[in-house]
MARLO-986409 format. One record per residue (C-alpha): residue number from 1; residue in one letter; x, z negated, y. Coordinates in steps of 0.02 Angstrom, whole numbers. Each point is the difference from the previous one (the first is absolute). Example, Ala and Ser with C-alpha at 12.3 -4.5 7.8 and 13.67 -1.06 7.14 Angstrom:
(rec 1; 'a'; (615; -390; -225))
(rec 2; 's'; (69; 33; 172))
//
This chain:
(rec 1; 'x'; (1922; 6740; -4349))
(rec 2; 'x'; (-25; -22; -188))
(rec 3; 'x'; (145; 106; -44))
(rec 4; 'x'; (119; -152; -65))
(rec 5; 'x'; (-120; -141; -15))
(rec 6; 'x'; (35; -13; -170))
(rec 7; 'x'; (172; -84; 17))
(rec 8; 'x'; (-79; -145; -40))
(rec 9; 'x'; (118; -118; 25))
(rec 10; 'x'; (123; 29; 130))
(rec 11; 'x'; (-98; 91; 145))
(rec 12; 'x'; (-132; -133; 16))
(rec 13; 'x'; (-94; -111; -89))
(rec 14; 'x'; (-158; 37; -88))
(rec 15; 'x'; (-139; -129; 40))
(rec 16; 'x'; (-170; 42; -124))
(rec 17; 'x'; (-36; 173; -81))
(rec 18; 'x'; (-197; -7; -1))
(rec 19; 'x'; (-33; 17; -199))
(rec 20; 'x'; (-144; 126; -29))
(rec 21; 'x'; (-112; -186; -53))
(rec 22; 'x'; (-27; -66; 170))
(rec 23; 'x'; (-85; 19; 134))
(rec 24; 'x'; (49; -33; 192))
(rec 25; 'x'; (-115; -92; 90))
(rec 26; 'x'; (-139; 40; -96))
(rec 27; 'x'; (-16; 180; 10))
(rec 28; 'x'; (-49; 63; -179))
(rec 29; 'x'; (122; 79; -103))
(rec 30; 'x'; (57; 159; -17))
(rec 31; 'x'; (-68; 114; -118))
(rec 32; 'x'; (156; 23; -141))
(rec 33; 'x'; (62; 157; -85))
(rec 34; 'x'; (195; 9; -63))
(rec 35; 'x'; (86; 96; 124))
(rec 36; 'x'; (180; -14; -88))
(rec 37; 'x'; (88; -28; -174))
(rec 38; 'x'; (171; -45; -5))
(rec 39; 'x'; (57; -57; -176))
(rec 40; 'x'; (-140; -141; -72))
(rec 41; 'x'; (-31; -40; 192))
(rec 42; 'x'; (-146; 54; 101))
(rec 43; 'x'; (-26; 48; 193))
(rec 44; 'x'; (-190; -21; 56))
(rec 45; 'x'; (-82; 52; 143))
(rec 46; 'x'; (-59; -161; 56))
(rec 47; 'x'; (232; -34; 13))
(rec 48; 'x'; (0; 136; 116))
(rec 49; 'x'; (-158; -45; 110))
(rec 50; 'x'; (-18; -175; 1))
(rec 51; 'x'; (207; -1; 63))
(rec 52; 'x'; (-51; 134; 123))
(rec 53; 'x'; (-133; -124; 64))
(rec 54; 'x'; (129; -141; 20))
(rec 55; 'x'; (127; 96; 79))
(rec 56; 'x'; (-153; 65; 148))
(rec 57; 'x'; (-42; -183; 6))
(rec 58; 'x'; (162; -62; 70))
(rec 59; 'x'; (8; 184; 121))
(rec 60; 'x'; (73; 119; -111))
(rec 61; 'x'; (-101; 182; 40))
(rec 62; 'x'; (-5; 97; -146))
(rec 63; 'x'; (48; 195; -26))
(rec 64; 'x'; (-71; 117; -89))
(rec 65; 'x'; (164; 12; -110))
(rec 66; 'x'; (-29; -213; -18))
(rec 67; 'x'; (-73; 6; -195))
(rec 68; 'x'; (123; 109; -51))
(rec 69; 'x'; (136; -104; 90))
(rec 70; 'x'; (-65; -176; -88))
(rec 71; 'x'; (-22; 82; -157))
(rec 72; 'x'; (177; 66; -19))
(rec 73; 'x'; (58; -196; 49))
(rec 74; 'x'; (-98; -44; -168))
(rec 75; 'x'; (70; 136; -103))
(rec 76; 'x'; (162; -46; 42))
(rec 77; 'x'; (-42; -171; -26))
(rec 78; 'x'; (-90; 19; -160))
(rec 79; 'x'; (154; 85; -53))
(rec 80; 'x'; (111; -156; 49))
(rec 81; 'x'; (-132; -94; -114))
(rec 82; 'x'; (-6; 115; -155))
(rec 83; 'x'; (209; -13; -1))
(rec 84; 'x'; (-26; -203; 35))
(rec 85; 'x'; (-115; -9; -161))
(rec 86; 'x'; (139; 128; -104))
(rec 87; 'x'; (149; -99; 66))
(rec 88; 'x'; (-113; -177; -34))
(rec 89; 'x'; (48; -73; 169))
(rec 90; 'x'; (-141; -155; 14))
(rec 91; 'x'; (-47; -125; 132))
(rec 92; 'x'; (-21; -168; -36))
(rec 93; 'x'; (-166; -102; 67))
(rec 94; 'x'; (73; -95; 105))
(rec 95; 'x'; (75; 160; 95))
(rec 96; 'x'; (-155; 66; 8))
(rec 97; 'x'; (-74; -174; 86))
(rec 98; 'x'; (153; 0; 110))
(rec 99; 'x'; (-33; 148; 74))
(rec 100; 'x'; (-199; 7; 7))
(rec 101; 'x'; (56; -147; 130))
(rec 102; 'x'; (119; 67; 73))
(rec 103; 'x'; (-107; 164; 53))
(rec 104; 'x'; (-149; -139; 46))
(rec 105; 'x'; (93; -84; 108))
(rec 106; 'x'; (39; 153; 83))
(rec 107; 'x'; (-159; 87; 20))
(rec 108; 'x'; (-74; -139; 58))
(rec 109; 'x'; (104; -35; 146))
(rec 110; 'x'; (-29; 157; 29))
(rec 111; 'x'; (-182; -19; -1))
(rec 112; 'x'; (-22; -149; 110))
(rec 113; 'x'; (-56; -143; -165))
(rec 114; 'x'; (-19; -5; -146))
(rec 115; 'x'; (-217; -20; 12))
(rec 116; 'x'; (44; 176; 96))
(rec 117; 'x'; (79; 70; -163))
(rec 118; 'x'; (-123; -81; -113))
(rec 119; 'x'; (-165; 111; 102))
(rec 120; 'x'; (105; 142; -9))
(rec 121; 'x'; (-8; 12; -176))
(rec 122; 'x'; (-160; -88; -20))
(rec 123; 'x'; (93; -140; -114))
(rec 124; 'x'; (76; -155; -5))
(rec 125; 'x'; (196; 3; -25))
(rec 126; 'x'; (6; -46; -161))
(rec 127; 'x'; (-107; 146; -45))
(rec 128; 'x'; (103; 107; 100))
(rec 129; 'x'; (147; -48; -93))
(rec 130; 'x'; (-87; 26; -163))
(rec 131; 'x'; (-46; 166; 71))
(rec 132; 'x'; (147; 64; 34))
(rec 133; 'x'; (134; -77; -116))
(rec 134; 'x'; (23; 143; -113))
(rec 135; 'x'; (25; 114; 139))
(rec 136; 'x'; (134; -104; 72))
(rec 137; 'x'; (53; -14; -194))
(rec 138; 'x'; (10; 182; -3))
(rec 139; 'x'; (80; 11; 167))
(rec 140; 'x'; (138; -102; -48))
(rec 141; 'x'; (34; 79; -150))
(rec 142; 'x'; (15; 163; 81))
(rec 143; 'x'; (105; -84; 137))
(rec 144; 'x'; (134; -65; -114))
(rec 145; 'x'; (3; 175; -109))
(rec 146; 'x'; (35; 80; 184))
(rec 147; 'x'; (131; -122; 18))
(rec 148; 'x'; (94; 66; -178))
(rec 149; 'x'; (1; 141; 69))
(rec 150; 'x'; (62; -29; 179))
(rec 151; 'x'; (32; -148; 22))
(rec 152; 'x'; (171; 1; -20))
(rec 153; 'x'; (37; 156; 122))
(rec 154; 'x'; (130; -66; 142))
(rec 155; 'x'; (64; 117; 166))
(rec 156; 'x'; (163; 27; 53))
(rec 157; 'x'; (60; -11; 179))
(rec 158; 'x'; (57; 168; -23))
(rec 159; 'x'; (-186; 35; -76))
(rec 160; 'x'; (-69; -92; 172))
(rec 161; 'x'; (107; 109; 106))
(rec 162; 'x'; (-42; 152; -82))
(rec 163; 'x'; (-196; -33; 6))
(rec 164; 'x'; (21; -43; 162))
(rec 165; 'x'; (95; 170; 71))
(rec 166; 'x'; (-129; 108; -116))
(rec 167; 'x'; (-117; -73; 109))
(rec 168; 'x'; (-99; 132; 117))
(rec 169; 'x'; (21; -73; 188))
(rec 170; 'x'; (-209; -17; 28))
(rec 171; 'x'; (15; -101; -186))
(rec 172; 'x'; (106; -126; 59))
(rec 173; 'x'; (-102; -140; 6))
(rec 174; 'x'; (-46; -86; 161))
(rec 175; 'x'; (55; -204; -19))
(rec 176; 'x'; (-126; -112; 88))
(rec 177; 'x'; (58; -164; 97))
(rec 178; 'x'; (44; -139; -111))
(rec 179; 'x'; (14; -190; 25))
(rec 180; 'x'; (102; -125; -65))
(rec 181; 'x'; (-90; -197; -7))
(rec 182; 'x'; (87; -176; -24))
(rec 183; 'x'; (-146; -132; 7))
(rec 184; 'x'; (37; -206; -30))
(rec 185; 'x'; (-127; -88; -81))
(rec 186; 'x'; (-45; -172; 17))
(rec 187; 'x'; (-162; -83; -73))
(rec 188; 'x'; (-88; -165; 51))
(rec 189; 'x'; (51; -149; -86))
(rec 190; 'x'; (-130; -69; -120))
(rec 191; 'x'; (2; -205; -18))
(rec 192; 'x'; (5; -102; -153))
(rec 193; 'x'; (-194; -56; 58))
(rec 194; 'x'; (-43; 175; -5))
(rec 195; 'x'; (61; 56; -187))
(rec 196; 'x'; (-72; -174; -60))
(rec 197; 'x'; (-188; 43; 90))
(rec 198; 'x'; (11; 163; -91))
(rec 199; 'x'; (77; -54; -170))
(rec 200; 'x'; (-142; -143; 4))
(rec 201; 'x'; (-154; 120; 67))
(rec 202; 'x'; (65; 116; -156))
(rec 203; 'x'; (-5; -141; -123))
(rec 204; 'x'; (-173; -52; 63))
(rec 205; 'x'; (-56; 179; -53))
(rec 206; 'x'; (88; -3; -150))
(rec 207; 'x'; (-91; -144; -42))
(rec 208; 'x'; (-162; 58; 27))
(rec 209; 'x'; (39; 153; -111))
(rec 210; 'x'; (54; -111; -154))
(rec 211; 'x'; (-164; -106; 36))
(rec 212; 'x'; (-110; 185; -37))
(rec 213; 'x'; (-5; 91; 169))
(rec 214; 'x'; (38; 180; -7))
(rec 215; 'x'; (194; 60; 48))
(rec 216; 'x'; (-100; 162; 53))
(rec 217; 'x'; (-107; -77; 141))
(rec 218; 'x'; (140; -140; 42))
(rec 219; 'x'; (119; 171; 18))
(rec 220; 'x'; (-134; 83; 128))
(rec 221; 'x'; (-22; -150; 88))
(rec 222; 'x'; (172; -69; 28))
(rec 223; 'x'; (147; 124; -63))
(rec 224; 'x'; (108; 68; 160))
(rec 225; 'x'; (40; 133; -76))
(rec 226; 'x'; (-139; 130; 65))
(rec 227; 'x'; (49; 158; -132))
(rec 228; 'x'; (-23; -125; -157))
(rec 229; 'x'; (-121; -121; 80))
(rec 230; 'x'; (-144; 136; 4))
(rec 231; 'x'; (20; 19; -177))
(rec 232; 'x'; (-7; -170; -59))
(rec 233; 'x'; (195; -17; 0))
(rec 234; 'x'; (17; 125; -123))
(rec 235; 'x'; (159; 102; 22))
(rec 236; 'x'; (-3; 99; -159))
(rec 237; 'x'; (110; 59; -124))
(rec 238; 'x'; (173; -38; 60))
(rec 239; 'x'; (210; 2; -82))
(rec 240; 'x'; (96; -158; 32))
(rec 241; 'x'; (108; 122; 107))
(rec 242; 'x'; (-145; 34; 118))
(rec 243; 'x'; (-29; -203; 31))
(rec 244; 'x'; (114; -98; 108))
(rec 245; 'x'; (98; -119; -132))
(rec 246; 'x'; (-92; -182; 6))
(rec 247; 'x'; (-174; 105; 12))
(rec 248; 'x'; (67; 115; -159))
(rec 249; 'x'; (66; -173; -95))
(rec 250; 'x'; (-154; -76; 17))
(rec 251; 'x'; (-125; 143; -37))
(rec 252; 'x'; (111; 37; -168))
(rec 253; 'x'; (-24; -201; -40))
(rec 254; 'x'; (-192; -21; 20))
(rec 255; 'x'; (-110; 20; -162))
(rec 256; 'x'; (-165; 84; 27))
(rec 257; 'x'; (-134; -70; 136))
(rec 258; 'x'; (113; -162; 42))
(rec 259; 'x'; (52; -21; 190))
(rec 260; 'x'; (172; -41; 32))
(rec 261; 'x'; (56; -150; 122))
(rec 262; 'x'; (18; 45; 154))
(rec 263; 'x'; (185; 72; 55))
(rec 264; 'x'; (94; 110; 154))
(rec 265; 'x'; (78; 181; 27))
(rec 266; 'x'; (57; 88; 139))
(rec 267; 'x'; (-161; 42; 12))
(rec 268; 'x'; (-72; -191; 16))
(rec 269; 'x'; (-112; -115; -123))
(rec 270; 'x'; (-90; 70; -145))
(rec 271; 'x'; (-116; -51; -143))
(rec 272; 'x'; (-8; 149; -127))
(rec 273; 'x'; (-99; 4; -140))
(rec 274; 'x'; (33; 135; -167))
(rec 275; 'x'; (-137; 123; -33))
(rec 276; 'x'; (93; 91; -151))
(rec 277; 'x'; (178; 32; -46))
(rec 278; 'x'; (29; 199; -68))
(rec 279; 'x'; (179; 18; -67))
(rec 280; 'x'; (111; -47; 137))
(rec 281; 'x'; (-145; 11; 143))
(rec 282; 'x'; (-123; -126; 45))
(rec 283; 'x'; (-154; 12; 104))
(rec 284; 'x'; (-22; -178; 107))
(rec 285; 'x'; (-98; -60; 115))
(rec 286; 'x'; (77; -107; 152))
(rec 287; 'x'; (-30; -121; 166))
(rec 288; 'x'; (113; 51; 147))
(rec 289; 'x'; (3; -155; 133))
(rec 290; 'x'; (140; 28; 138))
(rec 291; 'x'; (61; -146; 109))
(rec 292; 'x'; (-62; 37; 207))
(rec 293; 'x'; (150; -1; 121))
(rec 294; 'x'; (-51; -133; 131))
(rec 295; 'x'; (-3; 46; 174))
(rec 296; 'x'; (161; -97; 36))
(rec 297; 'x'; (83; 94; -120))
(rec 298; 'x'; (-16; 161; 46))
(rec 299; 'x'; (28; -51; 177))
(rec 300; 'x'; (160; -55; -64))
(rec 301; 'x'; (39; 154; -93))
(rec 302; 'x'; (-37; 101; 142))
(rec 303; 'x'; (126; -101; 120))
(rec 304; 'x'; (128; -9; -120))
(rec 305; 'x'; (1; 220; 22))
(rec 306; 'x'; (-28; -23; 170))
(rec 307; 'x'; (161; -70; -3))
(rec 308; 'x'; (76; 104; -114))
(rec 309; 'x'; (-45; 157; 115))
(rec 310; 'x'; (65; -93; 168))
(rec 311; 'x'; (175; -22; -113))
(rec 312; 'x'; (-8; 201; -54))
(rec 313; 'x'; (-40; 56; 169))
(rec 314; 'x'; (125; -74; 76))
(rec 315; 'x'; (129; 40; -114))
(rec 316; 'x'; (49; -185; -62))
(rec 317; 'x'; (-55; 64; -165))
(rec 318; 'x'; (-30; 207; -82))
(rec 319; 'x'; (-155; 19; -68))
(rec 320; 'x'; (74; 40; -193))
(rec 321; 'x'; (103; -147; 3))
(rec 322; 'x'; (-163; -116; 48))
(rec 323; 'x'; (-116; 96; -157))
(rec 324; 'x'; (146; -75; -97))
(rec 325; 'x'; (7; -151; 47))
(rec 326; 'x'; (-161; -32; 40))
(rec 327; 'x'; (-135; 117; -74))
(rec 328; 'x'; (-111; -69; -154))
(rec 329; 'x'; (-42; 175; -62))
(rec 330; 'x'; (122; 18; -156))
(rec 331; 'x'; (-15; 184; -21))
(rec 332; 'x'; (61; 30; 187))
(rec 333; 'x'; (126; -150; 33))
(rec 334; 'x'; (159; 74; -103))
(rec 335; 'x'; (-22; 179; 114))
(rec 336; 'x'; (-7; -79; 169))
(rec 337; 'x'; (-199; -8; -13))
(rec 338; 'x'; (11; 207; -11))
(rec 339; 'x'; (-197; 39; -46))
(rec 340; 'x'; (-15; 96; -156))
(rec 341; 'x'; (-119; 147; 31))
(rec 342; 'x'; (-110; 13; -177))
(rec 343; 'x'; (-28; 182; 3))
(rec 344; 'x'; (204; 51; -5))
(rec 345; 'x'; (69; -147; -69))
(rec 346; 'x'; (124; 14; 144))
(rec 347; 'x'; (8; -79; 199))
(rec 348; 'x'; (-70; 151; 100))
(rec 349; 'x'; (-184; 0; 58))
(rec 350; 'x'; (-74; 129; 70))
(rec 351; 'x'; (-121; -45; 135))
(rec 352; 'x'; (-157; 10; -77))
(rec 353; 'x'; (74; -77; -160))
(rec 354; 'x'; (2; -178; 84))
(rec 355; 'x'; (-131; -99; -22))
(rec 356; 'x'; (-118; -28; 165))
(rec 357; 'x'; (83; -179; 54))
(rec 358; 'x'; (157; 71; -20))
(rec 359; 'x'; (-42; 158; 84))
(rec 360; 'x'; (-72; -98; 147))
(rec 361; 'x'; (130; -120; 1))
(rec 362; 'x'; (160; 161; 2))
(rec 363; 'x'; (-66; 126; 92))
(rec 364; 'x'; (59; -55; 181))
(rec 365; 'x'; (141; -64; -61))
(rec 366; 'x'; (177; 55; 24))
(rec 367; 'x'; (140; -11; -127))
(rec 368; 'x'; (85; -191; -30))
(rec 369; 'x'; (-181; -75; 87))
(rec 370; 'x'; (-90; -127; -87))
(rec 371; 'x'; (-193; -12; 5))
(rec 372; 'x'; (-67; -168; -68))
(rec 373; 'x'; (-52; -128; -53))
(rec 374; 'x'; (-157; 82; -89))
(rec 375; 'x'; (-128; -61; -113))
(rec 376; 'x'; (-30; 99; -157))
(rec 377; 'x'; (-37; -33; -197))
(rec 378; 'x'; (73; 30; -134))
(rec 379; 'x'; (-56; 102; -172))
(rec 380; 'x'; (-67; -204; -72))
(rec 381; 'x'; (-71; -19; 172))
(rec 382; 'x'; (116; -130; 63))
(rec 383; 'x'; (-6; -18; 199))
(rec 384; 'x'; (191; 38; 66))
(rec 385; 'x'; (85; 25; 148))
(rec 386; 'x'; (123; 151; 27))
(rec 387; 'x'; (118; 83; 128))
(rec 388; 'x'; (49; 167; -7))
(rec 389; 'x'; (122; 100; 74))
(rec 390; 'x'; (31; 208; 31))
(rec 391; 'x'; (152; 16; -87))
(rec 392; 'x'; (37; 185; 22))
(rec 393; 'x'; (-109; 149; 38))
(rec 394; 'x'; (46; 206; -25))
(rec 395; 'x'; (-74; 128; 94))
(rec 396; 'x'; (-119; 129; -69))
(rec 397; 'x'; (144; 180; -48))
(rec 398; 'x'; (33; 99; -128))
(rec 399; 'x'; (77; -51; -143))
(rec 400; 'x'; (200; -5; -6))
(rec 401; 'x'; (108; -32; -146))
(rec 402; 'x'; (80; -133; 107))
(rec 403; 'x'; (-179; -128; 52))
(rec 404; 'x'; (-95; 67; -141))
(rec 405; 'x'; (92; 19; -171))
(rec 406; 'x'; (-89; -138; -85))
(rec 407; 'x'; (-168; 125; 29))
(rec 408; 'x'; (63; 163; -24))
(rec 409; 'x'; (99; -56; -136))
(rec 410; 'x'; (-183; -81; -71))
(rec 411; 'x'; (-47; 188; 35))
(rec 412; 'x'; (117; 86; -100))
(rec 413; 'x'; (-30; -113; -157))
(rec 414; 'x'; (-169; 47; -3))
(rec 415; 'x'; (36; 179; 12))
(rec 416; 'x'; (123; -26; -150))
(rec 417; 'x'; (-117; -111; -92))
(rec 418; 'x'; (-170; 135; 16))
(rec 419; 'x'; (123; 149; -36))
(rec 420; 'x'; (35; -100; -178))
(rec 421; 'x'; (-175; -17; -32))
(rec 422; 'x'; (-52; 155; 31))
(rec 423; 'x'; (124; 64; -116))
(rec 424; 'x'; (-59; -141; -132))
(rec 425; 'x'; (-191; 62; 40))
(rec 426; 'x'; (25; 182; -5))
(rec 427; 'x'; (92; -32; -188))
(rec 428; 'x'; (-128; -128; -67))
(rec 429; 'x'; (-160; 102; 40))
(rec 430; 'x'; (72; 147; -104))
(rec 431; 'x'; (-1; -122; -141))
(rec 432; 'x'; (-170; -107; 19))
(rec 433; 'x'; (-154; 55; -27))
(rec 434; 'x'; (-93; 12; 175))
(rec 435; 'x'; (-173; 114; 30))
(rec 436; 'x'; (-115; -8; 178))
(rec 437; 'x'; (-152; 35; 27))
(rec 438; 'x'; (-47; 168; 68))
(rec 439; 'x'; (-75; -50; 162))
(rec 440; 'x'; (192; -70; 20))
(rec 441; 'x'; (96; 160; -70))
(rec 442; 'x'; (20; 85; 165))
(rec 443; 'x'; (82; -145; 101))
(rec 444; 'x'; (139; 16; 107))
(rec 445; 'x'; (106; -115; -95))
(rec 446; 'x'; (160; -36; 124))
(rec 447; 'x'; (133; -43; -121))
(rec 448; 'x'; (-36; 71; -191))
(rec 449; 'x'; (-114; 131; -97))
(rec 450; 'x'; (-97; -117; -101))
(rec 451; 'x'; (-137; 130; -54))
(rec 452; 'x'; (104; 102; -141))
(rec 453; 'x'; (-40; 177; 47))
//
């Protein structure tokens, strides 16, 4: 299971390392020896066992081979590091923020909320962030050393073929049914009355904070936006690449503790005040106030798909040609409304990647058939209206070099890519200091001899 977890990079993404410092849910911590020395770098036994108790806590059932398996993943990662520090490969700061949010986000859509993630660890996000920003630092580091080393390593088709031939008939992997998705979007109209109640109700706040009330406890009380709002409004140390471009031009502008006037993103109205500015990251506070759809509005949005489907279904207009022409979701329109799937980067789903309305909505359908219109929101929480339509659909088989290059040839580069760094591994260790504890020296490594006999 463990065997190539540490290609770190390209076989899936690594969410949070539990540093030996913290403790999950408030168990108590475990007691610490050094386990591992690779270079200046240190392995402790709290690594090993607090990452064991993660991986249980989302199913994972350990072996008895698991501590060995985890510690070889830090050896080899440790020895990543050491070269990272020789070779001085850095990460900047606001990298390292980039990506603490990035792996936040994540985990806690994966977790249900973000008050979910927060009991988990017993802290409050900004903690957890504070917590665990130099593993991510360290993370990253290793990551992009990785990539020096492999990340440059390309296939052949002749490579793809090859791989694909050596392969042992049971090994051939079995390729699950995939979906293809167009969706059109269309969200309720908001009136002129509407942005001018909101732009007004925000000034009124405003006001009130000039006057001496506290952003804090006007941010609890009134801020739409329920990740910040809980906090007082305070997002935390953030690039101008991480901000949307009027909130980043504004936060950059404001000198410490004065509120800005009140002004729009994509995201809706905002008051932000500055906390502090560090380098080329700022820490604000803000006041998220979204127009309301009336009722008339989305009434109208949902007859105008109604419409749209009637046209599709009877074949005065194809579905692709409508997301064109009609859909207000930029990153779909130019591809026909073709849905993106997250986890690939490409079109195909497989079933129990969609999300449950789209699962629901998909599932009896067959291919060209439109389901629709259906409510749903969007990542700022925006009401829309959506129809979607099966564009194709596979059959669960074995994989062919015909349906199924794209994966096997995703295969082979792997194959290429852990060959290479097993090669790079098996040199380096001969040259880098590296000593394990005893308890350790009789593990079943599966891929080097790290204990020099």
């Amino acid at each position: 299971m463990i065997r190539k977890i540490y290609l770190i990079a390209i076989c899936m993404p690594v969410l949070f390392a539990v540093s030996g410092n913290l403790a999950l849910n408030g168990q108590q911590r475990v007691l610490d020896r050094v386990v591992a020395v690779v270079g200046n770098s240190v392995i402790l036994q709290s690594d090993l066992e607090n990452e064991l108790m993660q991986m249980q806590a989302q199913g994972y059932s350990p072996t008895p081979n698991s501590r060995c398996e985890l510690l070889e993943r830090h050896l080899v990662q440790k020895l990543l590091l050491n070269q990272a520090i020789i070779d001085s490969i850095e990460v900047t700061p606001g990298e390292v923020e980039m990506e603490l949010n990035r792996r936040l986000q994540f985990f806690i859509q994966q977790i249900g909320s973000e008050e979910n993630l927060e009991n988990y660890y017993n802290k409050s996000i900004l903690e957890i962030k504070e917590d665990f920003r130099d593993v991510v630092r360290e993370q990253l580091v290793t990551q992009y050393m990785q990539e020096e080393i492999i990340g440059r390593v390309t296939v052949t088709p002749a490579e793809v073929r090859r791989f694909f031939n050596n392969l042992p008939k049971d090994e051939i992997p079995m390729i699950p049914s995939h979906v293809e998705i167009r969706r059109i979007v269309k969200y309720p109209e908001f009136s002129e009355a509407e942005n001018f109640r909101v732009r007004q109700r925000l000034n009124e706040i405003r006001q009130r904070i000039i006057n001496g009330e506290s952003f804090t406890t006007m941010a609890v009380l009134y801020s739409e936006d329920p990740g910040s709002a809980r906090r007082g409004g305070e997002l935390g140390y953030m690039s101008r690449a991480e901000l949307v471009p009027e909130f980043a031009n504004v936060a950059f502008s404001l000198k410490e503790d004065r509120v800005s006037p009140v002004f729009e993103t994509e995201y809706g109205f905002h008051i932000v005040q500055l906390i502090d500015r560090r380098g080329e990251q700022v820490n604000v506070r803000h006041i998220l106030m979204r127009p309301a759809a009336t009722d008339q509005a989305k009434t109208e949005s949902r007859s105008f798909l109604d419409s749209l489907a009637a046209a599709i279904r009877t074949d005065t207009i194809n579905f692709r040609m409508a997301a064109i022409m009609h859909t207000e979701d930029d990153e779909t329109r130019m591809s026909g409304g073709l849905v993106v799937n997250p986890h690939t980067g490409g079109s195909k789903f497989e079933l129990d990647q969609l999300n449950p309305v789209q699962f629901q909505a998909v599932r009896d359908l067959r291919v060209g058939e439109v389901a629709g219109p259906l409510e749903s929101t969007d990542a700022q929480g925006r009401v829309f209206y959506k129809l979607l339509q099966l564009s194709s659909q596979t059959a669960p088989h074995r994989a062919n070099l015909k349906d199924d290059y794209a994966h096997l040839k995703e295969m082979a580069l792997n194959q290429k890519m852990m060959r290479i760094l097993d090669e790079w591994v098996a040199e380096r260790k001969t040259q880098t200091y590296i000593r394990i504890d005893e308890a350790y020296r009789n593990c079943s490594f599966t891929d080097h001899q790290w204990v020099k006999r």
